[in-house]
Structures are given as C-alpha cells and as structure tokens.
Residue frames as qw, qx, qy, qz and C-alpha x, y, z in Angstrom:
[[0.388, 0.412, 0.668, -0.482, -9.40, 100.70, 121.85],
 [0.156, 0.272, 0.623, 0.717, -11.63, 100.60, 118.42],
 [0.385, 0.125, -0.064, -0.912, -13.81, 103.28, 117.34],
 [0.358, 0.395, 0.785, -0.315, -17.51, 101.48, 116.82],
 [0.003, 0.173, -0.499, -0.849, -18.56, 102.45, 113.45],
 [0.063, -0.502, -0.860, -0.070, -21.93, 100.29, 113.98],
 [0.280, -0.261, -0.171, -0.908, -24.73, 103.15, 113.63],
 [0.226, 0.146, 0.805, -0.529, -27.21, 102.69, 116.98],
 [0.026, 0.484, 0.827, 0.284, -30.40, 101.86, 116.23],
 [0.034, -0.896, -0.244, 0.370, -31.86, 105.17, 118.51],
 [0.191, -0.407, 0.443, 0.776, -29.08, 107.14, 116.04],
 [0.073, 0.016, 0.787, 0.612, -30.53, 106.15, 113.36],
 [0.064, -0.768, -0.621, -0.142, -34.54, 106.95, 114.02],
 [0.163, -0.784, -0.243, 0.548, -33.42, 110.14, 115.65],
 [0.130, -0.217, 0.565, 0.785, -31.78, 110.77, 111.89],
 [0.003, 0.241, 0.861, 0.448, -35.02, 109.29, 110.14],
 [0.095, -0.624, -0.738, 0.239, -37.98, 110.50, 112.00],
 [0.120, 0.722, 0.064, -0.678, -37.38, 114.46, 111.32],
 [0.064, -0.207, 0.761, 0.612, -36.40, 112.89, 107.82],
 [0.014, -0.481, -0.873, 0.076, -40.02, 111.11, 107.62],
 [0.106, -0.739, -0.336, 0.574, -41.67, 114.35, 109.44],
 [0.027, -0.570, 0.300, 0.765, -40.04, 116.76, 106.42],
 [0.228, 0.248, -0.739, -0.583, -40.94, 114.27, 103.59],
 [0.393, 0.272, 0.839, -0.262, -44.51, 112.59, 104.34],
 [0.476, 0.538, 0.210, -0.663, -46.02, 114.62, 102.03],
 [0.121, 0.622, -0.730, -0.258, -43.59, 112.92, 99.59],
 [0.027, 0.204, -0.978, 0.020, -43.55, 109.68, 100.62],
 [0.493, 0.405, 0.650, -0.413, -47.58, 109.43, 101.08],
 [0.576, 0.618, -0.178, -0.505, -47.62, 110.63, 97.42],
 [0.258, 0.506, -0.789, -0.235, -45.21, 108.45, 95.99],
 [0.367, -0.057, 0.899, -0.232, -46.97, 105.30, 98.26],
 [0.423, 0.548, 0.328, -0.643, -50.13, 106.34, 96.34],
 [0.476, 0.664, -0.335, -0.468, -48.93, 106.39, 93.31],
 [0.073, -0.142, 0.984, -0.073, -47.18, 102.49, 94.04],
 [0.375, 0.021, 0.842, -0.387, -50.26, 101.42, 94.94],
 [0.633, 0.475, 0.479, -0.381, -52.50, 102.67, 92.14],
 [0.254, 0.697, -0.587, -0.325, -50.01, 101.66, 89.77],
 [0.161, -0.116, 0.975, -0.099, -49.74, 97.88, 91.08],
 [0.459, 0.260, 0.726, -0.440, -53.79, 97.95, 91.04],
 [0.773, 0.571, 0.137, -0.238, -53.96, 98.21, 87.38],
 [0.119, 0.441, -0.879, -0.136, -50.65, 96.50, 86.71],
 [0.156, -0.063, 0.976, -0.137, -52.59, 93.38, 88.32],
 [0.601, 0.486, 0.302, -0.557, -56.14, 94.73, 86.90],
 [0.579, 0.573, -0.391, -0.427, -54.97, 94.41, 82.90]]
C-alpha cells in the first residue's frame, strides 16, 4: 500500500488558521503597507 503524501485540504487550514490568528497583526500591517505603496506607485 502507498503512503499519501498529498497534504488534505482540512490539514492544511487547521495548520494555517492558528498561523493567520498568531500573525494578523503582521499580515494586516504588511497588507497596508502593499497597498499604500501601490497607491503612489500608480499616483507618480
């Protein structure tokens, strides 16, 4: 029999979501910082 090496899809949010949850404060900064970076990339 083979071993399944494919990573489930519920594996893989139950891995991300406390990831997410620990790093929003992160990841809302960094979006921020995308966004008002693009908006005067596309202002000048």
């Amino acid at each position: 029999m083979k071993k399944q090496n494919k990573i489930q899809p519920t594996q893989l949010m139950e891995y991300l979501v406390p990831f997410i949850i620990r790093h929003q404060v992160v990841l809302i900064a960094f979006l921020l910082l995308y966004l008002i970076c693009s908006n005067f990339a596309f202002l000048s």
